[in-house]
C-alpha positions in Angstrom: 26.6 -103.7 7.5 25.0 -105.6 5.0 27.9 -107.2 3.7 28.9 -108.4 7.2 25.0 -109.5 8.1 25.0 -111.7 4.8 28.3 -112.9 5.2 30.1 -113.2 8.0 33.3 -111.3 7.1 35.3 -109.4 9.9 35.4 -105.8 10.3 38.9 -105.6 8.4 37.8 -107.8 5.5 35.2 -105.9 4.5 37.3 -102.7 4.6 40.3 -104.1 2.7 37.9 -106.1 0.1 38.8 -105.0 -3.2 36.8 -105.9 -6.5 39.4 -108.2 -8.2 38.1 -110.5 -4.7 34.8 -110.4 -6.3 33.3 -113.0 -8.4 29.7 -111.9 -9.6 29.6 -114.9 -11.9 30.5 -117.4 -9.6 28.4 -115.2 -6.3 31.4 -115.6 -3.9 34.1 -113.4 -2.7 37.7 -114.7 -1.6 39.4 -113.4 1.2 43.3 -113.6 1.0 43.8 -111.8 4.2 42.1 -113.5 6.7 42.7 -113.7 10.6 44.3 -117.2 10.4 46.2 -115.8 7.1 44.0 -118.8 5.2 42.5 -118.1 1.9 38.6 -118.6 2.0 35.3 -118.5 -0.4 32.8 -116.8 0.9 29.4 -116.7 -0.9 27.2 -113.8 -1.2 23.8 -113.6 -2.2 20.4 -112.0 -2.2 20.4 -108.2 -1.3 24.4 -108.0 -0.8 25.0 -109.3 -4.1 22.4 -106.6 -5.6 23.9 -103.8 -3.5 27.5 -104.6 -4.8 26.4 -105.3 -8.1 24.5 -101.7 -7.9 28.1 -100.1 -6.2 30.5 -101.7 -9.1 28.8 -99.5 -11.5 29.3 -96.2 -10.0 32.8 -97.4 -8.4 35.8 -95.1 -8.2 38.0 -96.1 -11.0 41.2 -94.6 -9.3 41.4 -97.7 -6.9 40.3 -101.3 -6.7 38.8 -101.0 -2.8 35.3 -101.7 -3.0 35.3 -99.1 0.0 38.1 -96.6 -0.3 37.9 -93.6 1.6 36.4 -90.0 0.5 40.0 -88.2 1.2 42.0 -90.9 0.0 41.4 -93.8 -2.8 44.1 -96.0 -1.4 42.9 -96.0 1.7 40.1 -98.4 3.1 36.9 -96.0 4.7 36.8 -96.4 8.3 33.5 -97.0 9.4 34.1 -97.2 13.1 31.3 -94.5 14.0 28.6 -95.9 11.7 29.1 -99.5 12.8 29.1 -98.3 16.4 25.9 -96.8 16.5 24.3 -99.4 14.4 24.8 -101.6 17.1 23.8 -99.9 19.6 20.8 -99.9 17.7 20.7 -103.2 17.2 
């Protein structure tokens, strides 16, 4: 949720981002599979940046999705559930 507040990224970029997308030297990620099927830079700051700096160094060295799922690595984590009831929070 973060990621998307900070960013902007859809739903399915966030769950397909993987960590060779991720530049923590130059703060931006870049998206190959976007919506219009255009590459894009996104930047990413502040508390995202810390959170996925924090995430990278207890990552799950059996797949390169920066959210795999529990059950399978290769698989992005579906986070339907969560995302609905934070907004209905929201």
């Amino acid at each position: 949720m973060l990621i998307a507040i900070s960013t902007g990224m859809r739903y399915n970029e966030i769950r397909t981002l993987t960590w060779k997308q991720i530049n923590f030297l130059d703060k931006s990620l870049i998206l190959h599979k976007t919506k219009n099927e255009e590459s894009r830079r996104v930047p990413i700051q502040g508390d995202a940046l810390k959170e996925l700096q924090l995430h990278a160094k207890i990552r799950r060295l059996d797949t390169d999705l920066v959210f795999p799922s529990p059950k399978d690595p290769h698989t992005p984590y579906d986070v339907r559930s969560a995302w609905r009831a934070a907004r209905k929070r929201a």
